[in-house]
Residue, then its C-alpha position, 0 to 999 in steps of 0.5 A: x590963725x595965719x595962712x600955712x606957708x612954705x618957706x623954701x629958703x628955710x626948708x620949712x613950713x610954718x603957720x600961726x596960732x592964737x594961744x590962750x591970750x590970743x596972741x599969735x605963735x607959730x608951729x613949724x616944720x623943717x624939712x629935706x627936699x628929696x626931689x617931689x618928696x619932703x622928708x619931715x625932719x621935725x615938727x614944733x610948735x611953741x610952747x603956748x601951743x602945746x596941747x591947743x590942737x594947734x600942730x595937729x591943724x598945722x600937719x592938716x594943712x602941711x598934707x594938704x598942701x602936700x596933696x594940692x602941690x603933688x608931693x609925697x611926705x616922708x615922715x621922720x619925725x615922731x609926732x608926723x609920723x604918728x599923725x600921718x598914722x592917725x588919718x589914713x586919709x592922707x595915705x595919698x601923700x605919705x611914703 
């Protein structure tokens, strides 16, 4: 597992997993800059990932870098929306 980074320039947040081979893919996040707030447009991970746990890891970290940097997400994608609804631990940082 790689270290969760933003990439500004990109308007996206990514991280790296292993998959089942060990080899390292990515689960990403694009999002909108709305002043302190980042709207979650839509999250994915790579297609060995799925089903590993792996986005639901990446949405940890993407809140708490949330909480660590003092933004608020803004959920528009279904699965942000639904994890963010599953850990109401992370109400501090959701609109």
């Amino acid at each position: 597992m790689s270290a969760f980074r933003d990439l500004p320039a990109d308007r996206r947040y990514q991280q790296e997993f292993a998959d089942e081979t060990g080899v390292e893919r990515p689960v990403w996040a694009d999002y909108a800059v709305r002043g302190e707030a980042r709207v979650i447009l839509h999250v994915e991970a790579h297609p060995a990932l799925r089903g590993s746990g792996a986005a639901s890891r990446f949405m940890q970290a993407l809140a708490d870098h949330a909480r660590a940097e003092k933004l608020t997400l803004i959920p528009h994608c279904s699965y942000a929306v639904a994890w963010l609804k599953r850990h109401p631990e992370y109400a501090d940082v959701t609109a």
